[in-house]
C-alpha positions as CSV (number, residue, x, y, z in Angstrom):
1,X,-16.4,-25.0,-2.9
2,X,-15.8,-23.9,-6.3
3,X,-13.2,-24.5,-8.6
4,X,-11.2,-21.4,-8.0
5,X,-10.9,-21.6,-4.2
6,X,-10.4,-25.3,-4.2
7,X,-7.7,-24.3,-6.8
8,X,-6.0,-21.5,-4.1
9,X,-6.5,-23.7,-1.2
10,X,-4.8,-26.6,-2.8
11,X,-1.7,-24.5,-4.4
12,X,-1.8,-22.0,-1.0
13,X,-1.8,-25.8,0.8
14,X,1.5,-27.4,-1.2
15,X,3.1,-23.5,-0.3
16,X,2.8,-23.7,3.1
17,X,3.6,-27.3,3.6
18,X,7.1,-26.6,2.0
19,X,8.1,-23.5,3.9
20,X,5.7,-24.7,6.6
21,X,8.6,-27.7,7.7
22,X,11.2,-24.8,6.9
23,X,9.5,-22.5,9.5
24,X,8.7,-24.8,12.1
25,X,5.1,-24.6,11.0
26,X,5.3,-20.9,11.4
27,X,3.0,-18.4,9.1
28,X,4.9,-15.8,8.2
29,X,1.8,-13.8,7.1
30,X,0.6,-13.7,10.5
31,X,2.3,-10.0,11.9
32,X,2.6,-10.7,15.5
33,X,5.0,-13.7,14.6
34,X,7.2,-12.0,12.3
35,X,10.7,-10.6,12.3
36,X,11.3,-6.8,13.1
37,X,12.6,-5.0,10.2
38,X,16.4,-5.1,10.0
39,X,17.5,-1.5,9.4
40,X,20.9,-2.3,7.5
41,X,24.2,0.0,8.9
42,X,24.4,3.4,8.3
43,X,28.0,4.9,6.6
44,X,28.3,7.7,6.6
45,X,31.5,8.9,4.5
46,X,30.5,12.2,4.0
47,X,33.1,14.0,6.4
48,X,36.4,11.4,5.9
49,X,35.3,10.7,2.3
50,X,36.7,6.7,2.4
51,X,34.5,3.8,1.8
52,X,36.0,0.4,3.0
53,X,33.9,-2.0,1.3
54,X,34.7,-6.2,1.6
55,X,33.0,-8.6,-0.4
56,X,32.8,-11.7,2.0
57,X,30.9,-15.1,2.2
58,X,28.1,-15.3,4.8
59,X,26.2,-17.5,6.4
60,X,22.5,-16.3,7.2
61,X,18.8,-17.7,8.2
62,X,16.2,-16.5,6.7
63,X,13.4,-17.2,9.4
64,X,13.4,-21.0,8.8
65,X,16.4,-21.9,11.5
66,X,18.5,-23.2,8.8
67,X,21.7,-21.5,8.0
68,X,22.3,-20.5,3.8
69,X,25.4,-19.9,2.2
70,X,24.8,-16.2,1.4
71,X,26.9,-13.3,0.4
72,X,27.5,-9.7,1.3
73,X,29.2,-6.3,1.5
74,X,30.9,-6.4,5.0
75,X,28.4,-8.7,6.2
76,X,26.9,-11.6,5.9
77,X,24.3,-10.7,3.7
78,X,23.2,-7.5,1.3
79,X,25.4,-4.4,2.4
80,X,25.2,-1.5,3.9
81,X,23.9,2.1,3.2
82,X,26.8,4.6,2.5
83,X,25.8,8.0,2.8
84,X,27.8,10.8,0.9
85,X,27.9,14.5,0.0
86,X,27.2,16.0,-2.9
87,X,30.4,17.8,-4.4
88,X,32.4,15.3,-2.8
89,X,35.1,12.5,-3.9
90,X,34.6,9.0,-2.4
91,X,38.1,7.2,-2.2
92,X,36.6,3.1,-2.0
93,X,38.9,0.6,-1.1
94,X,36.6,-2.8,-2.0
95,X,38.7,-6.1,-1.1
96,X,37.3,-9.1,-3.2
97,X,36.9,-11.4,0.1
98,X,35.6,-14.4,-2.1
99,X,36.7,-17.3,-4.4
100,X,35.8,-15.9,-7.1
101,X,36.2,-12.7,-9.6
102,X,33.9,-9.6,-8.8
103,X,32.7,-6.6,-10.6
104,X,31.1,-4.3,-8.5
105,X,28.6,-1.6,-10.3
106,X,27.7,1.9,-8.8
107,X,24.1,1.7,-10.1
108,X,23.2,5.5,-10.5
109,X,25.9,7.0,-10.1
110,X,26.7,9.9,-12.2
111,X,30.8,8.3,-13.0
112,X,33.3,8.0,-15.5
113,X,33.4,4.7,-16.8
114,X,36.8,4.4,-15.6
115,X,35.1,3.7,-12.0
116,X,31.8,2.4,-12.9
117,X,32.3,-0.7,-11.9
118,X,31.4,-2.7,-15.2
119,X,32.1,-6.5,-16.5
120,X,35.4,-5.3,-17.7
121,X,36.6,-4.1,-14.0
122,X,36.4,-7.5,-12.4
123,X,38.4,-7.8,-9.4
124,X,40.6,-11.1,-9.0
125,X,39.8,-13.4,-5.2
126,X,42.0,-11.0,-3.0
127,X,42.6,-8.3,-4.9
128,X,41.9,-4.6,-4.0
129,X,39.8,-2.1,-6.4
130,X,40.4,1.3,-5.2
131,X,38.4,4.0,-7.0
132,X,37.6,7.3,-6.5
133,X,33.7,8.3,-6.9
134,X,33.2,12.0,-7.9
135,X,29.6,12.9,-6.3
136,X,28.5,15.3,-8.8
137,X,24.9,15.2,-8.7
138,X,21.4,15.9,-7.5
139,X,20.8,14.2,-4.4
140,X,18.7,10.7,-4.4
141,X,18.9,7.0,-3.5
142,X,21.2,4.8,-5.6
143,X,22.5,1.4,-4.7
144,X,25.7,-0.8,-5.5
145,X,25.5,-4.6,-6.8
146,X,27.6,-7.4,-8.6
147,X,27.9,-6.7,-12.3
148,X,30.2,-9.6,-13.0
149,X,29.2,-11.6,-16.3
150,X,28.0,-14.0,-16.6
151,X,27.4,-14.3,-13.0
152,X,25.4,-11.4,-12.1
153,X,22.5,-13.1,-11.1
154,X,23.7,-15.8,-8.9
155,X,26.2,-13.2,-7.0
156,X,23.3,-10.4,-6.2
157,X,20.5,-13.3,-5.7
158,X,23.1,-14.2,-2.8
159,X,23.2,-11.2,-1.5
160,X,25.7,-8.7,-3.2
161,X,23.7,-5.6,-2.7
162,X,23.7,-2.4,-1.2
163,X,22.5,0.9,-1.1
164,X,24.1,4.6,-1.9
165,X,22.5,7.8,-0.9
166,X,23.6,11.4,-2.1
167,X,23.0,14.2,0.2
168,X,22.5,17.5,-0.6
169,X,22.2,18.9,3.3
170,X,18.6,20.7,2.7
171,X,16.5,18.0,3.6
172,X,15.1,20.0,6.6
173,X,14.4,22.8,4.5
174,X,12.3,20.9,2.7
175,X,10.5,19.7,5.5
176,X,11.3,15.8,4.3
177,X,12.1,13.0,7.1
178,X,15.5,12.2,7.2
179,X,16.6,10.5,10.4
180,X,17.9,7.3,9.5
181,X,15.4,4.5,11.2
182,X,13.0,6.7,13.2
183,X,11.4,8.3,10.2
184,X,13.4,7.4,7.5
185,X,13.7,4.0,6.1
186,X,15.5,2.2,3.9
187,X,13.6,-1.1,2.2
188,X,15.6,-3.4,-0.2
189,X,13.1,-5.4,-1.2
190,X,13.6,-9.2,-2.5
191,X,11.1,-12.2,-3.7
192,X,13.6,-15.5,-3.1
193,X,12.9,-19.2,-2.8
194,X,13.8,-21.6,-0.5
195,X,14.1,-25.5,-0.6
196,X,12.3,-28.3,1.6
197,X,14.9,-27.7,4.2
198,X,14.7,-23.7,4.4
199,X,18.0,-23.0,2.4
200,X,18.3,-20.3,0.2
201,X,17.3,-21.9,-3.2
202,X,19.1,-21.0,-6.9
203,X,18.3,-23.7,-8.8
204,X,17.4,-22.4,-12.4
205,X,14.6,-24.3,-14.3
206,X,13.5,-23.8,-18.2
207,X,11.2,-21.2,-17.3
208,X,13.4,-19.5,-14.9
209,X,16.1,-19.0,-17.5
210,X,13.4,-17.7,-19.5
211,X,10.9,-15.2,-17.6
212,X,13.7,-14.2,-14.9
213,X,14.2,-15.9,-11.2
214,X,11.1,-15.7,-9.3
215,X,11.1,-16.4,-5.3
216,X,7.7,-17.3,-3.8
217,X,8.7,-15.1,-0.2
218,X,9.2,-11.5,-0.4
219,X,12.0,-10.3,2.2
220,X,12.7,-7.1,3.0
221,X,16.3,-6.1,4.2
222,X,17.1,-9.9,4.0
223,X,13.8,-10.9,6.8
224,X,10.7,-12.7,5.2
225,X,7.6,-10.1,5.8
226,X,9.2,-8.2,8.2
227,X,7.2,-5.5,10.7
228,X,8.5,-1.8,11.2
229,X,7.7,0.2,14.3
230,X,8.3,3.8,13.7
231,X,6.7,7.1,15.2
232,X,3.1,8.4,14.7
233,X,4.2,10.8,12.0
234,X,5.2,11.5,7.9
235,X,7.6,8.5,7.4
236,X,10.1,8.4,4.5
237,X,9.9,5.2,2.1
238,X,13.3,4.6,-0.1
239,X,11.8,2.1,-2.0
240,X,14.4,-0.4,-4.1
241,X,13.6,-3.7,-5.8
242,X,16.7,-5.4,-5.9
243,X,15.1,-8.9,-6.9
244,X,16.5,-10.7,-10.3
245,X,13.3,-9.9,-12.1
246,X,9.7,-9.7,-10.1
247,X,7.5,-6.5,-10.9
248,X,6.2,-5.1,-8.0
249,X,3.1,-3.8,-7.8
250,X,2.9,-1.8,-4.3
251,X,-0.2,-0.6,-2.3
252,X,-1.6,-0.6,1.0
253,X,-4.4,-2.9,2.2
254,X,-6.2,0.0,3.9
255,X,-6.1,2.0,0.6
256,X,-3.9,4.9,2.3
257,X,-1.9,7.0,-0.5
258,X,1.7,7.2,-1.1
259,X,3.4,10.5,-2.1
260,X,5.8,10.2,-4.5
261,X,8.7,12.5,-4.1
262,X,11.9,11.0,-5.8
263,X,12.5,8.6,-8.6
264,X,16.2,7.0,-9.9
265,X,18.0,9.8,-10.4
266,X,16.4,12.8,-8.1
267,X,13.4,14.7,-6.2
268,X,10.2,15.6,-7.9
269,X,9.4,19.5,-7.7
270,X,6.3,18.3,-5.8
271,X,4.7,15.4,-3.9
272,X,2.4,13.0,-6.2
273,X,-0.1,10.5,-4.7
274,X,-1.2,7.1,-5.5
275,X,-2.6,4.7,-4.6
276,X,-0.5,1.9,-6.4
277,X,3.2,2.0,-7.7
278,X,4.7,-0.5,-10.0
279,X,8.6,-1.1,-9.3
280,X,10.6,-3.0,-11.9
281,X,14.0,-4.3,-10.9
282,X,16.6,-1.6,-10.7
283,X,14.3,1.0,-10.3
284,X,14.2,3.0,-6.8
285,X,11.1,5.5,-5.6
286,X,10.8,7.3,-2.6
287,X,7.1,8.1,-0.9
288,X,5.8,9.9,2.3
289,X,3.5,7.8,3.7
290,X,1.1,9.6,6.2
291,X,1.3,7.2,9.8
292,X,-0.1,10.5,12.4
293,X,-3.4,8.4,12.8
294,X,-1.7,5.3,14.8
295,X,-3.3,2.8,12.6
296,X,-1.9,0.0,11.4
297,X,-1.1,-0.7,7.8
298,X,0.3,-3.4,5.6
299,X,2.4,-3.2,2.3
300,X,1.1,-5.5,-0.1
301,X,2.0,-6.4,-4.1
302,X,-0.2,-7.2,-6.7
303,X,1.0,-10.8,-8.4
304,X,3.7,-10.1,-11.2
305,X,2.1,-10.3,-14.6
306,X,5.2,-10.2,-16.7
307,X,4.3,-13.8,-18.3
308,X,5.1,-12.7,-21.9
309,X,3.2,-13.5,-25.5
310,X,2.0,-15.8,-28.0
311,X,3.5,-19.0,-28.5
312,X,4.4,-22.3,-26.7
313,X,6.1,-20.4,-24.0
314,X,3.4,-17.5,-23.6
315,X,0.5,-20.7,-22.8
316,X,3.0,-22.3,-20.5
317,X,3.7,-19.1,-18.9
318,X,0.0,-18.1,-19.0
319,X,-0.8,-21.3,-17.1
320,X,2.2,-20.5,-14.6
321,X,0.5,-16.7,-14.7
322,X,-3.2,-18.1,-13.7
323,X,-1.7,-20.4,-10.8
324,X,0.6,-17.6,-9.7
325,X,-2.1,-15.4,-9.2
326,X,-4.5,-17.8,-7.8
327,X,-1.6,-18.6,-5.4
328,X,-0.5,-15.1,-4.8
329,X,-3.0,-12.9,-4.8
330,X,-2.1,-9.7,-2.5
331,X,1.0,-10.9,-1.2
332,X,2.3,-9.6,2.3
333,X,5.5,-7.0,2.0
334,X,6.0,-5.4,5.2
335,X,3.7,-4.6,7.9
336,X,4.1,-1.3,10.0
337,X,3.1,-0.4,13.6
338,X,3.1,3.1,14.4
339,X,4.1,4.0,18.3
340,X,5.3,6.2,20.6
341,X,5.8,9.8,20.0
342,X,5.2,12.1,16.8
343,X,8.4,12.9,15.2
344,X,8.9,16.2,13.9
345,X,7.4,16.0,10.3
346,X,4.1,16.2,11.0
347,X,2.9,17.6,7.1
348,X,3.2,16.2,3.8
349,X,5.2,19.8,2.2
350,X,3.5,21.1,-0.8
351,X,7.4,21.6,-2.9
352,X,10.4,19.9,-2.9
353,X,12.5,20.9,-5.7
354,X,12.6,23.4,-8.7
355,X,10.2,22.7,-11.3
356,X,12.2,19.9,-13.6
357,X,12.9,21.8,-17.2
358,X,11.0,20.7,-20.7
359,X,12.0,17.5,-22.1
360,X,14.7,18.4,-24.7
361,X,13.2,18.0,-28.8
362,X,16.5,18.5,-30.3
363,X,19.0,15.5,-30.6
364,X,22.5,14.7,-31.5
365,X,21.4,11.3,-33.0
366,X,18.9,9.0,-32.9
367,X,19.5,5.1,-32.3
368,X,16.9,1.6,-32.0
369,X,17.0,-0.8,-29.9
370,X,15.2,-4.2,-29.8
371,X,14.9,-6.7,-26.9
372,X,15.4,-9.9,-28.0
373,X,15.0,-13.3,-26.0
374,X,15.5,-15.8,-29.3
375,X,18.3,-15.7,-30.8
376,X,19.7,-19.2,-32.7
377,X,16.4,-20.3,-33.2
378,X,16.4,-24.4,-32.6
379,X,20.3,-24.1,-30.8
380,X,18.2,-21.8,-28.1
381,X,15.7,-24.3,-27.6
382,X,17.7,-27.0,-26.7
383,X,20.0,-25.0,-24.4
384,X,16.7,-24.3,-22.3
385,X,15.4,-27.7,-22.5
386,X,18.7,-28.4,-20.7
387,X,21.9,-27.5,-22.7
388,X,25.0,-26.0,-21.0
389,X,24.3,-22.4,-22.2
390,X,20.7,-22.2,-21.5
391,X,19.0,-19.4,-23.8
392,X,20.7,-17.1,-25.9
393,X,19.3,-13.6,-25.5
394,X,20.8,-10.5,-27.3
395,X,20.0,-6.7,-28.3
396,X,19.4,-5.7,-32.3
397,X,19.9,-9.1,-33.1
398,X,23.2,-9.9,-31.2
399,X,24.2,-11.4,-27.9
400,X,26.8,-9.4,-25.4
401,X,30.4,-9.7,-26.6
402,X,33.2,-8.0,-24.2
403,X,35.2,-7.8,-27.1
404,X,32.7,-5.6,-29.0
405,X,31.9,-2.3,-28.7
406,X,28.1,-1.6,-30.1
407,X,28.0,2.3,-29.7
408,X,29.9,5.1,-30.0
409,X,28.7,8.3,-28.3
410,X,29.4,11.9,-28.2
411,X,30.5,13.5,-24.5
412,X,28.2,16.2,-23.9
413,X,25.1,15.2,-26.2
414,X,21.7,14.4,-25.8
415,X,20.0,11.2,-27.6
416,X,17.2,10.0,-29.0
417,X,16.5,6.3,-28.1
418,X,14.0,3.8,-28.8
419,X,13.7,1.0,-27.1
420,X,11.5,-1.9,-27.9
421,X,10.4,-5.8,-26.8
422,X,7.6,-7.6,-28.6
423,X,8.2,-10.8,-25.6
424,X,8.3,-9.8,-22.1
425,X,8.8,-6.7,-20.2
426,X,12.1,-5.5,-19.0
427,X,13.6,-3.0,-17.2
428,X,16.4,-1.5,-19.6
429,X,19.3,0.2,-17.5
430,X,22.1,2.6,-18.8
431,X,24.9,2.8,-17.1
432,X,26.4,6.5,-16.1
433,X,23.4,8.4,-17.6
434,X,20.1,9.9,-16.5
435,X,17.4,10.3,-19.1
436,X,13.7,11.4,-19.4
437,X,11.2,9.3,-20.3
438,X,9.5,11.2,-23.8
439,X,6.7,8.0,-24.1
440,X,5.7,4.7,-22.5
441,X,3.1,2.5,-22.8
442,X,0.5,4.2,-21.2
443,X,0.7,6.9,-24.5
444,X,2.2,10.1,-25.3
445,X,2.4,11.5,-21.8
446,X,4.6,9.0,-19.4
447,X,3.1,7.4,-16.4
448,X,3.2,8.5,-12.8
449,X,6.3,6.2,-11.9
450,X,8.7,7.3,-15.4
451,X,8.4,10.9,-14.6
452,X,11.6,13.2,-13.5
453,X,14.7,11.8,-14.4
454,X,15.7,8.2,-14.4
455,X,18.1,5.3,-15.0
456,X,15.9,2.4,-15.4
457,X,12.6,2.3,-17.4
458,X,10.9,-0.7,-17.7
459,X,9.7,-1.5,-21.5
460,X,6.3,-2.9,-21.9
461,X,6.5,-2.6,-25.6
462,X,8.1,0.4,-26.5
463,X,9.9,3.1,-24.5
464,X,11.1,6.7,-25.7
465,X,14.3,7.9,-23.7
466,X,16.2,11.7,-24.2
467,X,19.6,10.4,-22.4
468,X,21.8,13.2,-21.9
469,X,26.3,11.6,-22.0
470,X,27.9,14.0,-19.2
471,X,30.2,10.8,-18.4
472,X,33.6,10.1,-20.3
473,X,33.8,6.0,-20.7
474,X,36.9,5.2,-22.9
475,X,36.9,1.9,-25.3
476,X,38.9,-0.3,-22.1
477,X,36.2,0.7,-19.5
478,X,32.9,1.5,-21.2
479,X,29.3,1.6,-20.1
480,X,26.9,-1.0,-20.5
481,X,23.2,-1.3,-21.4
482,X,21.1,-4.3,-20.7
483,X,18.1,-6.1,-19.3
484,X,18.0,-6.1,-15.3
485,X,15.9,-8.9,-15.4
486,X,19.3,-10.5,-14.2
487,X,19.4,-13.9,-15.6
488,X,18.6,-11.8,-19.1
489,X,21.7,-9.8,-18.9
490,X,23.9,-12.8,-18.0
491,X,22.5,-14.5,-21.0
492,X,23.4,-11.4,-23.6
493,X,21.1,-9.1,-23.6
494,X,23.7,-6.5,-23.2
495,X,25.3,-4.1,-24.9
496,X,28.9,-1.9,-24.2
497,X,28.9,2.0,-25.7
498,X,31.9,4.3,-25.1
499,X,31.2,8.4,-24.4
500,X,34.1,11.0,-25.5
């Protein structure tokens, strides 16, 4: 045996003996032994436009037998998937259910800051937040999650998630699945780790604090390497990582192609395939995947590669990097089993949408932004050797402040911004925008996943973004942007900007 197996078998070994006692010995990577996919609730508000939404404590297994202390929207873990109109107003009544304060973000959606759900709208253990969400947009797949600082992190890693779709009504005209569960599915997909016992595990180390929280089990709607059964037809993917801060990096393991047809913030005017897709926390994508031959297929992800630079902390993480991916390699998403009979999309459609106009090249202003994870210098260091604040991270050179407002924008602009990291990847989100990616790091032209219009663009180096301020957000309730590596933006590296 050479070094590099005996180096897999031995880390694949230590893996399997800890979740191995959680499981009952079970191998979760075998398909006939694992859970079915759970297909979360469907709520549709788009005829009484009311959303009752309670944040609640849960109590949830995860495949071992033991019970976790989890979280959830109206359940015990994640949430559900609220379904609205277009040209509609939402009226939400969200009850904070727990012991503890809770801001609640509408991640994509096109709001006033007044209702964006932000640090600064915390609701108090009991309270009621009421509200109303005007759907003014182009239809596509946005989700819902705790934004409350500096607890972001722990309060979606436990389950304070969910998903929120905008209908336009014209989904048969484009000849896309849409039936919720049969041939359109929902995946919310999660790394998390669990202790000896098989409890849901948050315990945050050096390198945690650091790099992001990484799980070694993927789940998908809450079940560890779930299987789908679905019809022997076009199926609809609405793809969401909604882990702290793992880069996905999504394929098949028979090679078959995925067709892009929606990012963040909206449809594509036509289907794009590939054979790979990188998904960066935050960001959503939605593919046809072509199932009419009745074989089986399994979703896989390359290891995640986000293991930063130079340095003390770029060898340590290099060596966590090279045992990661020995460990790792293709890991096991979701297998699926088509059965039964052919639904009725039985071709991929060759449009979807009007062709999406030219990037804008004129601009109210243009601003810089840099990503930084070492702020204080030697004070940083300790605090991630074990001091009570763990690492300070910031943006231009300053940590988050909730007192301090670090931009002010113009309602009804368009922007030039810049945004770069010279440690690290991370996905940068803004709230209450959509923008258009002008250059990434794969050059002038950006890659397959940063075309149409977005909300979250993951910076490997340096990102160009046109962001276009249709969204009032007054000094008392303004938007944020930030890091969605999570345990990043609880650590500072945030920033608040006001729009009038």
């Amino acid at each position: 045996m050479d070094r590099r197996r005996f180096l897999k078998n031995s880390l694949a070994a230590a893996t399997a003996a800890t979740w191995g006692s959680a499981a009952t010995g079970r191998a979760w990577a075998r398909p006939a032994e694992r859970p079915m996919l759970p297909l979360p609730g469907l709520v549709d508000v788009e005829k009484s436009g009311r959303l009752d939404l309670t944040a609640q404590q849960g109590r949830h297994t995860f495949g071992s037998g033991t019970v976790s202390s989890t979280l959830g929207y109206n359940q015990d873990y994640l949430g559900p998937i609220v379904r609205a109109q277009r040209g509609q107003d939402v009226a939400v009544r969200l009850l904070n259910g727990l012991d503890e304060p809770l801001a609640t973000h509408w991640h994509g959606l096109l709001v006033p800051g007044e209702v964006d759900g932000g640090p600064h709208q915390a609701i108090d253990p009991g309270a009621v937040w009421e509200p109303v969400l005007p759907i003014d947009q182009p239809p596509s797949t946005a989700w819902f999650h705790a934004h409350t600082h500096p607890h972001t992190a722990r309060q979606v890693y436990a389950g304070l998630a969910g998903v929120f779709q905008i209908d336009d009504g014209r989904d048969d005209e484009r000849g896309l699945p849409h039936e919720h569960g049969v041939d359109d599915f929902t995946l919310v997909i999660q790394d998390r780790r669990f202790d000896p016992s098989g409890r849901l595990d948050y315990r945050l180390a050096m390198m945690d604090r650091m790099h992001g929280f990484r799980g070694d089990h993927i789940l998908v709607n809450g079940a560890p390497y779930p299987r789908a059964r679905m019809p022997r037809s076009i199926v609809r993917l609405r793809l969401l990582n909604g882990s702290n801060a793992r880069i996905y990096h999504l394929h098949f393991d028979d090679g078959r192609p995925m067709h892009v047809i929606a990012n963040d913030s909206g449809y594509w005017p036509k289907p794009a395939a590939a054979t790979e897709l990188r998904l960066a926390p935050g960001e959503r994508l939605e593919v046809l995947v072509d199932f009419r031959d009745g074989r089986e297929a399994e979703l896989v992800t390359g290891p995640d590669q986000n293991q930063g630079g130079p340095g003390m902390m770029g060898m340590m993480s290099g060596l966590r990097s090279t045992a990661s991916a020995l460990l790792e390699g293709d890991m096991p998403v979701l297998s699926f089993h088509p059965a039964g009979e052919k639904a009725k999309v039985d071709r991929l459609p060759e449009t979807i949408d009007d062709e999406l106009p030219a990037p804008p090249t004129a601009f109210a202003r243009r601003r810089h932004f840099t990503l930084d994870m070492m702020l204080g210098g030697m004070p940083m260091m300790r605090g991630m050797m074990g001091g009570s604040g763990g690492p300070t991270m910031g943006i231009n050179g300053r940590p988050f402040d909730m007192q301090r407002i670090n931009e002010q924008v113009g309602l009804g602009t368009t922007e030039h911004w810049t945004i770069e990291s010279n440690m690290l990847m991370h996905p940068f989100h803004i709230h209450g925008v959509r923008f258009r990616v002008l250059a990434d790091e794969s050059g002038q032209s950006p890659r397959l996943g940063n075309q149409g219009y977005k909300d979250t663009v993951l910076v490997d180096g340096r990102v160009e973004v046109a962001v276009d301020f249709t969204q009032p957000a007054s000094r008392e309730t303004p938007f944020m942007y930030h890091c969605h590596i999570l345990e990043h933006e609880d650590a500072g590296m945030m920033g608040h900007f006001n729009v009038s």
